[in-house]
Residue, then its C-alpha position, 0 to 999 in steps of 0.5 A: x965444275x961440271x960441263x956438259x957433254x959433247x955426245x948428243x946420242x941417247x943410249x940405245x937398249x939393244x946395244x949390248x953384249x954379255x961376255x962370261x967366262x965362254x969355256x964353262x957357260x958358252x950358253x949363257x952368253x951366247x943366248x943371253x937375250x936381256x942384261x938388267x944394269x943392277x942399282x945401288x945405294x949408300x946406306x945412311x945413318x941416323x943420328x939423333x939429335x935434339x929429338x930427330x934423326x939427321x940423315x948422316x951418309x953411310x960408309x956401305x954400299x948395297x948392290x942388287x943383283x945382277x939379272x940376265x934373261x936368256x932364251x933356253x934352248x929345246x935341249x936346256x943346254x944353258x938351264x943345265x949349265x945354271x941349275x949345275x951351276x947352283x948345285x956345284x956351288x952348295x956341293x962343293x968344298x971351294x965355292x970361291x973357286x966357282x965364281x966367275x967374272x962376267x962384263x956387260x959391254x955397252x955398244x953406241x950408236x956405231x955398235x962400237x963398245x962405249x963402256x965395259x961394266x965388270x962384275x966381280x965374282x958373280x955366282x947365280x943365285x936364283x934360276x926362274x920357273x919355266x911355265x908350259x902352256x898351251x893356250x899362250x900365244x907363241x913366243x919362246x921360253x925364256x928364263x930370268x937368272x940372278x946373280x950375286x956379285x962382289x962389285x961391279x966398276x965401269x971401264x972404257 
């Protein structure tokens, strides 16, 4: 059964942190502005019966990606790193060997680490167009990058 939980405190959306392997992407992680938690589901089945489809739970889980938002830097730095990133992955004769393992630390109200998320082999899969525009009001340039992953599992 059940109980409900003692911790009152609601989850704050600025307590976070997003740790990547730092000698290879030190820009990533370090400018890394937004992470988006990726959903899930469990694929179902249908299986006719008697002239419908009964809903029967699946055995296979889909995962979206996983998108972190960073500021890029006035010399590129962390887009650089990324966009090489992706080249290196198409170029090279061991891909495996380019992906890493990334974890979003979830801070509460204490800025304490709460919850460690790991990703399982994460490879960027898609870089954002970064727009220039004059007429804008000001704000920094940011950029979405998508990854794939292999899994993710909560860790505390």
């Amino acid at each position: 059964m059940a109980t409900l939980t003692t911790n009152k405190n609601f989850l704050s959306p600025v307590g976070f942190q997003f740790k990547i392997n730092s000698n290879r992407y030190p820009n990533l992680e370090y400018f890394c502005t937004a992470v988006t938690l990726p959903g899930f589901t469990v694929n179902q089945v249908a299986t006719p019966y008697k002239g419908v489809n009964h809903a029967v739970m699946g055995d296979r889980v889909s995962f979206e990606d996983l998108t972190i938002r960073v500021n890029i830097m006035e010399d590129f730095e962390n887009y650089i790193e990324t966009f090489e990133w992706m080249h290196n992955t198409i170029n090279s004769s061991d891909p495996e060997g380019l992906k890493e393992d990334a974890t979003l630390l979830v801070l509460n109200s204490h800025n304490n680490v709460s919850k460690e998320i790991k990703f399982n082999g994460i490879f960027p899969t898609s870089l954002q167009a970064i727009s220039f525009d004059s007429q804008i009001d000001f704000s920094y340039v940011q950029a979405d990058i998508s990854f794939a992953y292999t899994s993710f599992e909560f860790k505390s």
